[in-house]
N, C-alpha and C positions, 0 to 999 in steps of 0.2 A: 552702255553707249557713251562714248564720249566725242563731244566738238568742242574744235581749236578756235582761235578768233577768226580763221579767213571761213569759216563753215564747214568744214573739213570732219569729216565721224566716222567716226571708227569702234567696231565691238566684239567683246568677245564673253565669254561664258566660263563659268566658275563651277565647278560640283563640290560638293557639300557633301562626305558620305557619314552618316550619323549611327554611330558606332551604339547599340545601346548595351546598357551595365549585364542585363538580363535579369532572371529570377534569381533573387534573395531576400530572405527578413531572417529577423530572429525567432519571427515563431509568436503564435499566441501569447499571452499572459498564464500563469498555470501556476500549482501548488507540487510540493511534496510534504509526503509525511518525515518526520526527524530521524534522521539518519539514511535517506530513502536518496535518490537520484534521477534526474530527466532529461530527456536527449532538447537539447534547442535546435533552433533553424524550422525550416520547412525542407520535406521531403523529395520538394520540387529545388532545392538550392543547389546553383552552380556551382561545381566541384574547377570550375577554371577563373573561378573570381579568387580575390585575396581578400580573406577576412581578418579580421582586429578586435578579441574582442577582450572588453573591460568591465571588471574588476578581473582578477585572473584568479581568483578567490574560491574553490572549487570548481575546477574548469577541468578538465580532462585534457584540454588543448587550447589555448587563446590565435591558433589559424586556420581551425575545421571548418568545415560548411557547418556541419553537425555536432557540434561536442557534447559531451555529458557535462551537467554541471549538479554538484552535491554539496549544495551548500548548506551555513550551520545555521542562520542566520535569513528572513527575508530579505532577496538581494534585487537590483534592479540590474539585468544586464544589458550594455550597449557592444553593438557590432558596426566597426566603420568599414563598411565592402567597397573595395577599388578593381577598377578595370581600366586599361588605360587609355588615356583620352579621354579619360570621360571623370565628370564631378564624381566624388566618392557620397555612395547612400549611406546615412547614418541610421540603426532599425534598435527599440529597444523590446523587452519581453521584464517582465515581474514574475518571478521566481517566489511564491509563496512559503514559509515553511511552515507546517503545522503540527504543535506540540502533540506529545504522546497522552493520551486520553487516559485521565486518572481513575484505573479499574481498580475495585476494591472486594470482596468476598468474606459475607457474617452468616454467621459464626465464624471466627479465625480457628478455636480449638474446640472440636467434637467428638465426642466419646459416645458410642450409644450401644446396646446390647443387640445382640442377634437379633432381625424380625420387629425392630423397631425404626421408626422413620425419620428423618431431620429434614427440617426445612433449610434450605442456600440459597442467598441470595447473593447476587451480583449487582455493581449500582457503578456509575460514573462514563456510561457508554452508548451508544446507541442500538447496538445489538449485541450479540453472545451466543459462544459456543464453546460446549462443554467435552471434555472428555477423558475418561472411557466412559460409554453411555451403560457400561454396568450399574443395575438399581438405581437410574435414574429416570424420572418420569418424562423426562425432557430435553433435550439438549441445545436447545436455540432458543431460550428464553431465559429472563432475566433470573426469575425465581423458578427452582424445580425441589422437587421430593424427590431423597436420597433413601435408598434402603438396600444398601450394599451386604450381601452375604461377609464379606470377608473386609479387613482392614484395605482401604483403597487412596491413592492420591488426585483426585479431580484437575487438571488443567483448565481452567478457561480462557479464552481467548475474548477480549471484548473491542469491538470498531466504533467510532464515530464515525458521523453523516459523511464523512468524506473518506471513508476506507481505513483510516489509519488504525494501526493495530495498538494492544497493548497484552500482556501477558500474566496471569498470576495463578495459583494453585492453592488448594484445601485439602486436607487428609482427613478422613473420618474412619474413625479407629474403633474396628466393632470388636465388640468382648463376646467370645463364642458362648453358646448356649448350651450351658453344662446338664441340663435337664435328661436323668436316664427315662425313657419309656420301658416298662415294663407289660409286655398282652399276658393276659389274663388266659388267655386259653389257647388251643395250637389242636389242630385234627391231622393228624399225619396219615392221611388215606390216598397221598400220592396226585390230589386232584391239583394240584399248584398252590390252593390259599390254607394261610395259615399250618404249612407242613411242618415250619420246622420252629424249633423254639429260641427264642433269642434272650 
């Protein structure tokens, strides 16, 4: 409302229409394992907003809603999202990277005869998995008893608490069992045991 000096008022009305940005962020905080990849954003993020995002340093795209970023390094990312008319949101997310967990497996060189057993162990991991589970007493645990018929290459696979992999392998090289059996006696009466002579 407005009045002049003689009393005189007069008014009128203004609208205001408040345009908002909408839904966007960069997404939680989160890790990867080393060499590993993660989508940022939220699933809910506007695909009509204009995103900006920095470091460009494993990015898959620095103007997705959603990029993938694989980085080498723990990185911290920011996204500056515009719409227009309206103040630009700044959103950041922490991109953890976590080394590759130093998996180790002793004995490294095994030699043992037919019918005899070795113990393996695996150490520098949170869990484990072994394979082929040929002559193995176990294959998800740290230590297992080996008693492989034949010369074999063991794989293990070992995780830390956070999923991350690591890889390594064992051979145990069995020496055959050259022992002739000779039976002492043979009934050849046609009833199936001991028919024939070896």
């Amino acid at each position: 409302t407005v009045t002049d000096a003689d009393g005189n008022s007069g008014r009128d009305t203004l609208y205001i229409d408040i345009n908002p940005i909408g839904v966007a962020d960069a997404g939680p905080d989160t890790f990867v394992c080393t060499g590993g990849q993660v989508q940022l954003g939220l699933p809910s993020n506007d695909n009509a907003l204009a995103y900006a995002w920095t470091p460009t340093t494993g990015l898959s795209s620095t103007s997705a809603a959603r990029p993938v970023a694989t980085p080498t390094v723990t990185t911290l990312y920011t996204v500056t999202i515009n719409s227009a008319g309206c103040t630009p949101k700044v959103s950041t997310v922490l991109v953890t990277v976590r080394p590759i967990p130093p998996l180790s497996v002793s004995p490294t060189t095994i030699t043992i005869e037919e019918g005899q057993t070795v113990v393996l162990t695996a150490s520098g991991c949170a869990s484990y998995f072994w394979s082929p589970p040929d002559g193995l007493s176990s294959i998800n645990t740290a230590q297992v008893n080996a008693e492989p018929i034949d010369t074999v290459t063991y794989l293990i696979a070992g995780f830390d608490s956070f999923g991350c992999p690591n890889y390594t392998s064992v051979t145990v090289n069995v020496i055959p069992n050259k022992e002739l059996y000779i039976y002492n006696s043979f009934s050849p009466n046609g009833d199936g045991i001991n028919d024939l002579f070896y």
